[in-house]
C-alpha positions in Angstrom: 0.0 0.0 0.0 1.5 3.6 -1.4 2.3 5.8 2.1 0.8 9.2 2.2 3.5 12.2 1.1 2.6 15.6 1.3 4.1 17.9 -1.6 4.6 21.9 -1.5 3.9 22.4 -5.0 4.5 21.0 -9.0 8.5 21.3 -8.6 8.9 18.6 -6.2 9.6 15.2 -8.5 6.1 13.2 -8.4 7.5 10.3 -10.3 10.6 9.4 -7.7 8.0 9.8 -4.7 6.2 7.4 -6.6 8.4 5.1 -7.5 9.5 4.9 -3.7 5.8 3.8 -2.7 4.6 7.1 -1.7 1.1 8.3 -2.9 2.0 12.1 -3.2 -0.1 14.6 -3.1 -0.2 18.5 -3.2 -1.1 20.1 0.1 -3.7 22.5 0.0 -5.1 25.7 2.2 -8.7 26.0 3.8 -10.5 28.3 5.6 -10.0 27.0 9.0 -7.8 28.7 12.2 -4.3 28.7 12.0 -2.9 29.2 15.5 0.4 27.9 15.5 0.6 29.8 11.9 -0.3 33.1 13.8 2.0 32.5 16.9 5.5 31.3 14.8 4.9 32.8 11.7 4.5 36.3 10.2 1.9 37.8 8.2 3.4 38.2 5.2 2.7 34.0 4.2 -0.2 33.6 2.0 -2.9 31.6 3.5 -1.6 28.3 1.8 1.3 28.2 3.4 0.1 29.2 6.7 -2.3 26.0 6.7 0.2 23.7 5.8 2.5 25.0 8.7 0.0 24.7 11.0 -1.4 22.0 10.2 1.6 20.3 10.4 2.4 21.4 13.4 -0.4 20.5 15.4 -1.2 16.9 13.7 -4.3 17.5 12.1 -2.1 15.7 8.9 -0.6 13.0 10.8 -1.6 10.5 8.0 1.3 11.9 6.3 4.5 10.3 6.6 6.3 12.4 4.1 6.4 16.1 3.5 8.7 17.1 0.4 9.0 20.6 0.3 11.2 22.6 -3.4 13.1 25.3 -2.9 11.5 27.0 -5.7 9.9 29.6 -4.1 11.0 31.6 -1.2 7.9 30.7 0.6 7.8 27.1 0.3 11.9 27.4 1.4 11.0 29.6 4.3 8.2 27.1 5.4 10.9 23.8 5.4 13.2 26.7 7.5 9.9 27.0 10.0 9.2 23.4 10.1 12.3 22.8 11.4 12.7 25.1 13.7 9.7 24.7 15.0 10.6 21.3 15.9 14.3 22.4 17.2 13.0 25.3 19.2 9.7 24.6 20.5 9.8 21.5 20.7 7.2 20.6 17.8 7.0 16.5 17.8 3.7 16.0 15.3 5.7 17.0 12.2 6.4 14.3 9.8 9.6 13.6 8.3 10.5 16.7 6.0 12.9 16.2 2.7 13.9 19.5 0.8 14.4 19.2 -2.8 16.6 22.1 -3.3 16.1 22.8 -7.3 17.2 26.1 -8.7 15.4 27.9 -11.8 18.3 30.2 -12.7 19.3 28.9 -16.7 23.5 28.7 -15.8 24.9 25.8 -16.1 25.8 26.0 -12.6 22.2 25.5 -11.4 21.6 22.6 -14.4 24.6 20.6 -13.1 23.5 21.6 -9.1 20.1 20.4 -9.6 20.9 17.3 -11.7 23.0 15.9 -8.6 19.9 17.0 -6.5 17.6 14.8 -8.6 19.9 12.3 -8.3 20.6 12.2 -4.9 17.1 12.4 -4.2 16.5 8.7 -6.1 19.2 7.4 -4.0 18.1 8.4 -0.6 14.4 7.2 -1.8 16.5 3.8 -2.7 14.6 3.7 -6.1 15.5 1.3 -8.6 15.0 2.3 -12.2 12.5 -0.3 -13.5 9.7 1.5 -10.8 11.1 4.9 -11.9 10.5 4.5 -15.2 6.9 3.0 -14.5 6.0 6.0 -12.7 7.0 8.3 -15.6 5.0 6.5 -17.6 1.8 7.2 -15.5 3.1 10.6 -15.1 3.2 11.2 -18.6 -0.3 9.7 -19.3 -2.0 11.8 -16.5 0.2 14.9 -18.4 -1.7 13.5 -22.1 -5.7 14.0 -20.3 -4.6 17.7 -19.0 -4.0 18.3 -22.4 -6.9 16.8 -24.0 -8.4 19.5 -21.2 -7.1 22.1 -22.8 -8.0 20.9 -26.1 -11.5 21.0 -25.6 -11.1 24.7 -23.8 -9.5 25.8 -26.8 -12.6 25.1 -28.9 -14.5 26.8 -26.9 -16.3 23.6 -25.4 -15.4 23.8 -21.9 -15.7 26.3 -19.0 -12.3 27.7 -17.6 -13.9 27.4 -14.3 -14.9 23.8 -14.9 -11.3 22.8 -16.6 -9.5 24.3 -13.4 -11.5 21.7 -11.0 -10.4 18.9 -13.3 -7.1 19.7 -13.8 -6.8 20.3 -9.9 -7.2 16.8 -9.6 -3.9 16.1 -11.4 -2.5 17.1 -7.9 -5.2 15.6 -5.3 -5.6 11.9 -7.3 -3.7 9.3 -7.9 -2.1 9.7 -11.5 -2.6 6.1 -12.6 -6.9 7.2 -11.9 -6.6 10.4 -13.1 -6.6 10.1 -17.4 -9.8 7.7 -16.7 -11.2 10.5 -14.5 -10.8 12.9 -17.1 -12.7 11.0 -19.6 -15.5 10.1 -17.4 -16.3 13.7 -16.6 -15.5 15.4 -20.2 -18.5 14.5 -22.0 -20.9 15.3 -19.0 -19.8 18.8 -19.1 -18.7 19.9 -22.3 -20.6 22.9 -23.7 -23.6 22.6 -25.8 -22.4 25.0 -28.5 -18.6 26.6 -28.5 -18.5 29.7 -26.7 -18.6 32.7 -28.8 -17.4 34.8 -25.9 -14.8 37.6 -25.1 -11.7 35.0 -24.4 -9.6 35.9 -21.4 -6.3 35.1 -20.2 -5.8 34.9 -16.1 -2.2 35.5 -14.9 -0.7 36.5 -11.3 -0.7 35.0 -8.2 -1.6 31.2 -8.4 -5.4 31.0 -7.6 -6.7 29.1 -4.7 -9.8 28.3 -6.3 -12.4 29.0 -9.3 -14.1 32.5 -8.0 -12.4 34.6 -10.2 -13.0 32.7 -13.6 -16.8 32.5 -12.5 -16.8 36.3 -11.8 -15.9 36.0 -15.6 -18.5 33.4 -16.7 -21.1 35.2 -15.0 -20.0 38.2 -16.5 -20.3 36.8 -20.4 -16.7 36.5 -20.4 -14.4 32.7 -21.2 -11.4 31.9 -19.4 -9.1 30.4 -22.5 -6.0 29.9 -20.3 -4.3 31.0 -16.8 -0.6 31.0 -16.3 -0.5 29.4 -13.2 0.9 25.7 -12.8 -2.4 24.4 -11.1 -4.6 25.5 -14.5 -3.3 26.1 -18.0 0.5 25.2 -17.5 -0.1 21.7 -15.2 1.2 19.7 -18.0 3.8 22.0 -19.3 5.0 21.2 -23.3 6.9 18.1 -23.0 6.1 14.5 -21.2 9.4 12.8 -19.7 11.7 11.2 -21.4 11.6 7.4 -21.4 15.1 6.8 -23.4 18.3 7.5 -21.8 18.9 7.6 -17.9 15.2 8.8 -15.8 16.9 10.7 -13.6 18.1 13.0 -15.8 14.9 13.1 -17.7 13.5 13.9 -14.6 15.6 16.6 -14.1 15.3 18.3 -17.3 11.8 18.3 -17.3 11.5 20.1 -13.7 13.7 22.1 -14.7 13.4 23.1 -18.0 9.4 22.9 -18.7 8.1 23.7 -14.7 6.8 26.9 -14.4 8.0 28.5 -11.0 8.0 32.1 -9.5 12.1 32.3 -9.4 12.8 31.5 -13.4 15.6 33.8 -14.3 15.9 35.1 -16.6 13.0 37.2 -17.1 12.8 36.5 -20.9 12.4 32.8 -19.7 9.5 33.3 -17.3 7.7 35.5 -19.9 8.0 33.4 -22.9 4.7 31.3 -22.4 3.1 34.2 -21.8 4.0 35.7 -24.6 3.1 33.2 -26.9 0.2 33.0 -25.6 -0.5 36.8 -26.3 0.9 36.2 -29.7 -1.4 34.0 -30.5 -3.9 36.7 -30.9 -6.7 34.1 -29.5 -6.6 36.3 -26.1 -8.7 39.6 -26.4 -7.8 40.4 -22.7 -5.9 39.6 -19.6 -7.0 39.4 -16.1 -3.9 40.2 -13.6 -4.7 39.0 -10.1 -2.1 40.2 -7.7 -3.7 40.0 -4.2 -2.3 42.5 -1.3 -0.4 40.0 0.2 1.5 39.4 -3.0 5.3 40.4 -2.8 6.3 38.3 -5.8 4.5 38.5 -9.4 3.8 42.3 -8.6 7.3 43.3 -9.5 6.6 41.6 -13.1 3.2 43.5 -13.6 4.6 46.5 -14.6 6.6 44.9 -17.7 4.0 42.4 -18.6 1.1 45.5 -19.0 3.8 47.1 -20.9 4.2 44.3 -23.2 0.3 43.9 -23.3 -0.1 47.3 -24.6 2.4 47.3 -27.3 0.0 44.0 -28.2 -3.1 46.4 -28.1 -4.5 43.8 -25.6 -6.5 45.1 -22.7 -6.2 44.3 -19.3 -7.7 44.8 -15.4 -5.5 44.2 -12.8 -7.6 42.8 -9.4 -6.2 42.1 -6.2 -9.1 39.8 -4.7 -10.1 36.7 -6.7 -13.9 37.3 -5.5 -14.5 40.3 -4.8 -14.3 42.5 -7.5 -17.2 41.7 -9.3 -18.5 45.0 -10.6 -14.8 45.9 -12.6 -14.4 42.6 -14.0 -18.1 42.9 -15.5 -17.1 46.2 -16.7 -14.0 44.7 -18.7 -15.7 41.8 -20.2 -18.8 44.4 -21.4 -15.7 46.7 -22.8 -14.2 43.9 -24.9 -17.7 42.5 -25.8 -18.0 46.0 -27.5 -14.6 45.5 -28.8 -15.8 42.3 -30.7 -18.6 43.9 -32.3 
């Protein structure tokens, strides 16, 4: 039976975890207290990150045996730093056993050749053999093929952003091997009657915690084509695994070369989905969500609206996800017009 294993976010490796009989899966916020949060931590953590630290701190998750936090985000490197002190200091006993996977998404080849002996370390202390690794990139890479058929259908217009978000959610709750069957199961039962004819927007900003804002968009007329965020649009990224060659390395490279993270450097890097995206000409306007709390993709905003007006694309910047429902109307009425 595959042990529980708690992940920070998509730049941990799923397929080692899983090759060493874990059951990975991404841990998530909720709406409850956080008390240990709000007596060791300050208020500058987003809400995700103050659940997990409390939570793991007080043993509400004690069916986890694993946590595996990335170091690809000053956040989720701060929380491992918490965790541990937490334990060292006051004298925290309910956290699991914590691993850091300490990838860096700087392009030098000092950070390629850093991170490939990480990945590689990290199958030995898991003491994976490669017959079980390269099974689980197999499943990985299947579970990576139904995202895409995802975004398929949204791209014709046949499927709700808000409804392809919930699904492809699932990529990081269910097991991977379930997951492609999932996807087909629930596809037909939801897929538009007609394709949607609306203004097509593209979310990007803070990763979202949930659907509100892309149904403050449906219920405004509007059609979410794509977010840049790693739990919507960019889940799968471009390329599957490699299955020739050594899996290690393919593991590495795809981590780091087609995971989207918030410390890609350099900038041209981060921006180049984006971009194309934009390029496309498929998007008639961009949502930025940058929430108050936010002291990461709000330095980027500036040159991304830049860039978005040199397209002619419009845009709204939001800082609440749900909250904001009479200027997000407003924009999807102004490119309506637009269309016409």
């Amino acid at each position: 039976m595959n042990r529980a294993a708690g992940i920070t976010s998509n730049t941990v490796p799923w397929e080692i975890l899983r090759a060493a009989g874990y059951a990975p899966s991404l841990m998530e916020g909720d709406k409850d207290p956080t008390p240990y949060a709000d007596r060791f931590m300050e208020s500058v953590f987003d809400r995700r990150i103050r659940v997990i630290f409390d939570r793991l701190c007080s043993g509400a998750w004690k069916h986890l045996e694993l946590v595996v936090v990335s170091r690809t985000s000053e956040p989720e490197h701060k929380l491992y730093l918490y965790l541990r002190e937490a334990a060292r200091i006051h004298g925290v006993n309910s956290i699991p056993r914590l691993y850091l996977y300490n990838l860096l998404h700087t392009r030098t080849s000092e950070s390629f050749n850093y991170g490939l002996e990480r990945t590689r370390a990290m199958v030995r202390d898991f003491e994976v053999n490669q017959d079980r690794l390269l099974e689980s990139i197999v499943e990985g890479n299947r579970a990576r093929a139904a995202i895409r058929e995802i975004l398929r259908w949204r791209r014709q217009g046949l499927l709700e952003g808000s409804v392809a978000l919930g699904i492809i959610r699932k990529f990081y709750s269910e097991s991977r091997d379930r997951f492609p069957d999932i996807v087909q199961a629930q596809l037909p039962a939801v897929q538009l009657p007609a394709p949607a004819r609306r203004p097509k927007i593209l979310i990007k900003g803070a990763p979202l915690d949930d659907d509100a804002l892309h149904r403050l968009v449906e219920q405004s007329g509007g059609y979410v084509l794509a977010e840049d965020d790693w739990r919507g649009a960019r889940a799968a990224g471009a390329q599957d695994i490699r299955i020739d060659g050594d899996p290690a390395t393919a593991i590495f490279e795809k981590y780091f070369y087609d995971t989207v993270s918030p410390r890609i450097h350099p900038a041209a890097e981060a921006d180049s989905w984006f971009r194309r995206e934009i390029e496309t000409g498929e998007v008639d306007g961009v949502l930025f969500y940058v929430p108050l709390e936010d002291d990461v993709v709000g330095w980027d905003y500036p040159r991304h609206f830049d860039f978005l007006r040199k397209q002619s694309v419009p845009s709204l910047l939001v800082r609440s996800a749900n909250g904001e429902a009479a200027p997000v109307a407003a924009f999807v009425e102004d490119l309506r017009r637009r269309q016409s």
